[in-house]
DRENMIGU-454850 format. One line per 3 residues: their letters; for each residue x, y, z of N, C-alpha, C. Coordinates in nm, 2 decimals, m for minus. Layout:
N
a> X:Y:Z:X:Y:Z:X:Y:Z | ...;
This chain:
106
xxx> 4.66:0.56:0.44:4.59:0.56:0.56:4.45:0.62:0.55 | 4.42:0.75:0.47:4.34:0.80:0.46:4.19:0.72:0.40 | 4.27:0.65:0.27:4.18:0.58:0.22:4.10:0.47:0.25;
xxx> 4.14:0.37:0.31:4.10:0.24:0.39:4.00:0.36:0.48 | 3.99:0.49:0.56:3.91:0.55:0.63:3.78:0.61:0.58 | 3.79:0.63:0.46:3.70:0.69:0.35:3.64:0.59:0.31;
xxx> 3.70:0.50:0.30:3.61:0.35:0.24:3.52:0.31:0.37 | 3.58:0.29:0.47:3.52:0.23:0.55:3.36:0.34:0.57 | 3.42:0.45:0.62:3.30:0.55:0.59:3.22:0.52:0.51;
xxx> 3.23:0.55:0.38:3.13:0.55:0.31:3.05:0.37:0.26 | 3.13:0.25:0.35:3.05:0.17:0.34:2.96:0.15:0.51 | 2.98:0.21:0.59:2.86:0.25:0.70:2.78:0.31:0.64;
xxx> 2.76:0.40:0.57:2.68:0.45:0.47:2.57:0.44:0.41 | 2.61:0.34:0.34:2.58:0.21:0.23:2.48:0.12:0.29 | 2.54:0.08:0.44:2.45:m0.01:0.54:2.40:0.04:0.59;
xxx> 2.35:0.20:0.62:2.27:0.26:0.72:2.18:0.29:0.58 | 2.18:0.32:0.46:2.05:0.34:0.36:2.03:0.24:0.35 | 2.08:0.06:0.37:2.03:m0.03:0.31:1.93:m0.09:0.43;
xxx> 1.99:m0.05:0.56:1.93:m0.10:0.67:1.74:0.02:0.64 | 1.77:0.14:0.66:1.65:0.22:0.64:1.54:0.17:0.57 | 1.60:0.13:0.39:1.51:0.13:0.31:1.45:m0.02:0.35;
xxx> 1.51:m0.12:0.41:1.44:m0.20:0.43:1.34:m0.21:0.53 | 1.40:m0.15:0.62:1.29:m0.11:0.73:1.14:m0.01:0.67 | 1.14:0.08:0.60:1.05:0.15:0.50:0.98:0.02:0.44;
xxx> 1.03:m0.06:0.41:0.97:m0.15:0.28:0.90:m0.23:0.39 | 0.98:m0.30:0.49:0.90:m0.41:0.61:0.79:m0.35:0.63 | 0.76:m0.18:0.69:0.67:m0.12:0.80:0.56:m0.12:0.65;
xxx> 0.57:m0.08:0.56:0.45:m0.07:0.45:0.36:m0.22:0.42 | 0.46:m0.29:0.42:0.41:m0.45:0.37:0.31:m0.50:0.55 | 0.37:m0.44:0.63:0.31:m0.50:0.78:0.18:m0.41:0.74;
xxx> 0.14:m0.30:0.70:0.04:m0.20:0.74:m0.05:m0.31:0.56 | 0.00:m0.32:0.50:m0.06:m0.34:0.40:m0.12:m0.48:0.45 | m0.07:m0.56:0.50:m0.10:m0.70:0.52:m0.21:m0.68:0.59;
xxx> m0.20:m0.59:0.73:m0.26:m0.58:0.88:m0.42:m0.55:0.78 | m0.41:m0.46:0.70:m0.51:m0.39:0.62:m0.60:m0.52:0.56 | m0.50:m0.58:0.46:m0.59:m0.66:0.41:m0.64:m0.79:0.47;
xxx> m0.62:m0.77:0.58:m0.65:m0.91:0.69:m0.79:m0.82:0.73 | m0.79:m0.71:0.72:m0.88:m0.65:0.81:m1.05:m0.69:0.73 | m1.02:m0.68:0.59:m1.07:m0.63:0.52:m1.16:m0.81:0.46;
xxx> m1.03:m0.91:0.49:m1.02:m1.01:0.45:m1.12:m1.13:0.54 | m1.23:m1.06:0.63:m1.30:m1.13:0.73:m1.41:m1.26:0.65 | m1.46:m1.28:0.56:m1.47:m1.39:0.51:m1.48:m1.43:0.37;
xxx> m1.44:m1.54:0.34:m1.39:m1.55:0.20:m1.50:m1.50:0.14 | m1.66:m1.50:0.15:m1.74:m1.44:0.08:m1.71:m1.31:0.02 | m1.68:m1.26:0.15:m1.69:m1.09:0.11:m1.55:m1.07:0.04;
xxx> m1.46:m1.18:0.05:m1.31:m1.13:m0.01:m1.32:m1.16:m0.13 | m1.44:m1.28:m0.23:m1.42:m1.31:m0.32:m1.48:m1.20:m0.40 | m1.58:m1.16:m0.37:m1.63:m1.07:m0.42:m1.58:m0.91:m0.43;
xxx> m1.50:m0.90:m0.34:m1.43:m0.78:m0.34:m1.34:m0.79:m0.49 | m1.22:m0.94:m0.47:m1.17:m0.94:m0.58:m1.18:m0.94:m0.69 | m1.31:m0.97:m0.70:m1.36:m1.05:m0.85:m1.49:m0.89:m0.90;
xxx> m1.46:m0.80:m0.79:m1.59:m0.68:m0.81:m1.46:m0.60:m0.95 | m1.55:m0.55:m1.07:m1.44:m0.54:m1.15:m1.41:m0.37:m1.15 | m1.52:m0.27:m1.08:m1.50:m0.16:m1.06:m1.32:m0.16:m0.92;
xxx> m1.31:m0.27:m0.84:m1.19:m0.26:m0.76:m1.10:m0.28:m0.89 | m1.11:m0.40:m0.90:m1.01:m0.46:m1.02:m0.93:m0.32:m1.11 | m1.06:m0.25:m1.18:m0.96:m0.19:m1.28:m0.91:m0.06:m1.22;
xxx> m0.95:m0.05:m1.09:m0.89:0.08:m1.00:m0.72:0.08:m0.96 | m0.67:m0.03:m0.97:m0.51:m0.06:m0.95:m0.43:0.03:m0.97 | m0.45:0.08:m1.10:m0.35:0.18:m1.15:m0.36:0.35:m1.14;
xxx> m0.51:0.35:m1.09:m0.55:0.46:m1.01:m0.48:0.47:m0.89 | m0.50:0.35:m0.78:m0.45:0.32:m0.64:m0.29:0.34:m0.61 | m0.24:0.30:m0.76:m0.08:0.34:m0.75:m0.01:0.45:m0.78;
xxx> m0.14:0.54:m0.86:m0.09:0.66:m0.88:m0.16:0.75:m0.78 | m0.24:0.70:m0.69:m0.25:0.75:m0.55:m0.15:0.73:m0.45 | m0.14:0.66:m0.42:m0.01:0.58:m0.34:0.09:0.66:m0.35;
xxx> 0.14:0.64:m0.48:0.26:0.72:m0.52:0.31:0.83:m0.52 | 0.13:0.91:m0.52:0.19:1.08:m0.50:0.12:1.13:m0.38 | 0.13:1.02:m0.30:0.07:1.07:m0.15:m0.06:1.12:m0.14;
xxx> m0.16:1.11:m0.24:m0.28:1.13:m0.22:m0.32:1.24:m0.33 | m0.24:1.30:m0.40:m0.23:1.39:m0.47:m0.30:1.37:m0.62 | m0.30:1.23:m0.63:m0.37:1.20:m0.81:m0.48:1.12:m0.75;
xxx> m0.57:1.16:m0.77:m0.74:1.10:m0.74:m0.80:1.06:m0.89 | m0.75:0.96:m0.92:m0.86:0.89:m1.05:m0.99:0.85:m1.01 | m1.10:0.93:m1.15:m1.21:0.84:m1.14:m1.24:0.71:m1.09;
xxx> m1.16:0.63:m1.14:m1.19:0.45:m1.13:m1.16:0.46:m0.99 | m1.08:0.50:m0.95:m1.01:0.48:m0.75:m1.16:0.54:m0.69 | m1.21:0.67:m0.75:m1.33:0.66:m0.65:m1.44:0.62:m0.66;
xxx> m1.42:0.57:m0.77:m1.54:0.44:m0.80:m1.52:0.37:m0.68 | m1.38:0.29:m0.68:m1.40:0.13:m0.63:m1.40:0.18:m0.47 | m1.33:0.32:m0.41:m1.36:0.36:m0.27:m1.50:0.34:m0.24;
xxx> m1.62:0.41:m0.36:m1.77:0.44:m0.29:m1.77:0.24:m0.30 | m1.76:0.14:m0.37:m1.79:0.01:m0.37:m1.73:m0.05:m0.29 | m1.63:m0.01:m0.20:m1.56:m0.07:m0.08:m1.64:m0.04:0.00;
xxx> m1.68:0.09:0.06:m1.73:0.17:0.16:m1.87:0.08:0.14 | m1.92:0.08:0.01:m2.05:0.01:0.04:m2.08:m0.17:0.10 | m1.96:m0.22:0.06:m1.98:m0.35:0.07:m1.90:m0.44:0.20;
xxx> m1.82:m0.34:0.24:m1.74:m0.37:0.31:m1.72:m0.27:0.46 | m1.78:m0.33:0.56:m1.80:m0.26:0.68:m1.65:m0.18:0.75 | m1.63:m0.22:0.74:m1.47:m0.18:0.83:m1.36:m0.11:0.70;
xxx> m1.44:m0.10:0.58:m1.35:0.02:0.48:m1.43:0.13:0.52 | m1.54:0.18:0.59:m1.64:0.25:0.58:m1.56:0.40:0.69 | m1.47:0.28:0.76:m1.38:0.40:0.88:m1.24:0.42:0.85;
xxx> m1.21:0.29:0.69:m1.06:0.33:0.66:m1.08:0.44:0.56 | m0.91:0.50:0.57:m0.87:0.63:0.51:m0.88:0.57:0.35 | m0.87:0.68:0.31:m0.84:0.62:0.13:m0.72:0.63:0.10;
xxx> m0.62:0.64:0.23:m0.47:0.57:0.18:m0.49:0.43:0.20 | m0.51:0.36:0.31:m0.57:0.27:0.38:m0.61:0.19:0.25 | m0.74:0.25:0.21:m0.78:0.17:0.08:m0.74:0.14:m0.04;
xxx> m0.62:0.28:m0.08:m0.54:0.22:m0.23:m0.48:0.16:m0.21 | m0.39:0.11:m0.04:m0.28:0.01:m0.02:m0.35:m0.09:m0.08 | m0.47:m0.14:0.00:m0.53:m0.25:m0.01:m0.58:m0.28:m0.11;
xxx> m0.65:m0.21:m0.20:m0.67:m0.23:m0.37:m0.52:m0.30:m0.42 | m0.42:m0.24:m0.39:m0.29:m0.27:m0.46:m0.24:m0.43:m0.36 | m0.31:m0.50:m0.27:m0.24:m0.58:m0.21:m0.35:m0.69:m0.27;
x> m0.48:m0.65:m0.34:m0.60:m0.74:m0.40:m0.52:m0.82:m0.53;
């Protein structure tokens, strides 16, 4: 009797971290999209953005920003920040979390 009770427990569990983590993953991808829509106002300035190679090689700066919550600042990431800020009006008032999402969604 016990057991069928422990199981069942521990698989509400199971579906309450699986329910969470998806919800975490949806709300990041909506903020990331909303961002790069923002950012994404016409193909000129989007082509150039992607194809600018100081963004480009900032990626791996941007995810080791990302990742530690703002705590690892690579050179290249503040490179491509000051080259956002300059070329792109509406990065000029985003955060530089804001901007490594969106480096990483380029």
């Amino acid at each position: 009797m016990r057991t069928p009770l422990i199981a069942a427990t521990l698989g509400l569990f199971l579906l309450a971290d699986l329910a969470q983590a998806q919800t975490v993953v949806a709300t990041s991808n909506i903020i990331v999209r909303a961002f790069g829509r923002s950012i994404d106002f016409t193909s000129d300035t989007t082509t150039s953005i992607r194809d600018a190679k100081v963004v480009r090689e900032a990626r791996d700066d941007a995810a080791s920003y990302v990742a530690s919550q703002g705590d690892i600042r690579g050179a290249q990431l503040e490179a491509a920040f000051n080259t956002l800020r300059e070329r792109v009006p509406q990065a000029r008032s985003a955060s530089d979390q804001d901007l490594a999402e969106a480096i990483l969604a380029l």
